[in-house]
C-alpha positions in Angstrom: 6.0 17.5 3.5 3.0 16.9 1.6 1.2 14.0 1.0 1.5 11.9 -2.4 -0.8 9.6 -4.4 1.2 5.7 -4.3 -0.1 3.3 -6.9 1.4 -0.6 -5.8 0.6 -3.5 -7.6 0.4 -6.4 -5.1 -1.1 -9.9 -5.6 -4.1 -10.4 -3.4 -6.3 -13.2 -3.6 -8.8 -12.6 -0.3 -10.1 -9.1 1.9 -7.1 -10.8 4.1 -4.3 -9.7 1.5 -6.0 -6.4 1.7 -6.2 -6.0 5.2 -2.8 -7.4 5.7 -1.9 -4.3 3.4 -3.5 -1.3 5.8 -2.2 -3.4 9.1 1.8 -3.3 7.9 1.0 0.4 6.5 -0.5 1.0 9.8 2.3 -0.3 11.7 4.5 2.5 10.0 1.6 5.7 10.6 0.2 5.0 7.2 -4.0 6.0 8.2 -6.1 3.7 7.5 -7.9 6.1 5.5 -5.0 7.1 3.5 -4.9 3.2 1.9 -7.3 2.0 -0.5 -7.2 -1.5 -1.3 -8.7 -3.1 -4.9 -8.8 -6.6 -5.0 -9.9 -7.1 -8.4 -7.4 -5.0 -10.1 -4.5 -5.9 -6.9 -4.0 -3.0 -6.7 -2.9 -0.6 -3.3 -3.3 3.0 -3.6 -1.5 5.2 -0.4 -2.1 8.8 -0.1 0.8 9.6 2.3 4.2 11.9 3.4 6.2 8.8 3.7 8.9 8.0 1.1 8.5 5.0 -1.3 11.3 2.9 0.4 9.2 2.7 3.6 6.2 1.9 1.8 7.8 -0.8 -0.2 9.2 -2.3 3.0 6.1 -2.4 4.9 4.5 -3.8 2.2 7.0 -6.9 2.0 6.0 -7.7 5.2 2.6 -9.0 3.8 4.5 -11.8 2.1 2.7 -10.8 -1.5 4.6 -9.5 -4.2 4.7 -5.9 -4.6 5.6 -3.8 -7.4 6.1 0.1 -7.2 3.9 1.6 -10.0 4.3 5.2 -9.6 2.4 8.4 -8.3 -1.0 9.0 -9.2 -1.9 12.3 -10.3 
């Protein structure tokens, strides 16, 4: 498969929500360099194989609320 461009919104309010965010992505394959975190904007941005779903899911796991935005071109 090739790899697509995720856009999340997820409310962070610390570096923890964002490294929460690469740990439970990790925990799934998810490279650390494949996940770029944007506090300011809460934004999570995944460059990945993996389907939405899984994402999602992992993400959950951080306790924040997510929200699928859709894939970046």
């Amino acid at each position: 498969m090739t790899d697509v461009i995720h856009e999340f919104s997820m409310e962070m309010s610390c570096e923890g929500c964002c490294a929460a965010a690469k740990r439970v992505l990790g925990e799934i394959g998810v490279d650390g360099d494949a996940v770029v975190t944007n506090l300011e904007t809460k934004t999570v941005i995944v460059t990945t194989d993996a389907s939405v779903e899984k994402l999602l899911e992992a993400l959950k796991k951080t306790g924040n609320e997510i929200q699928y935005i859709g894939v970046k071109e």
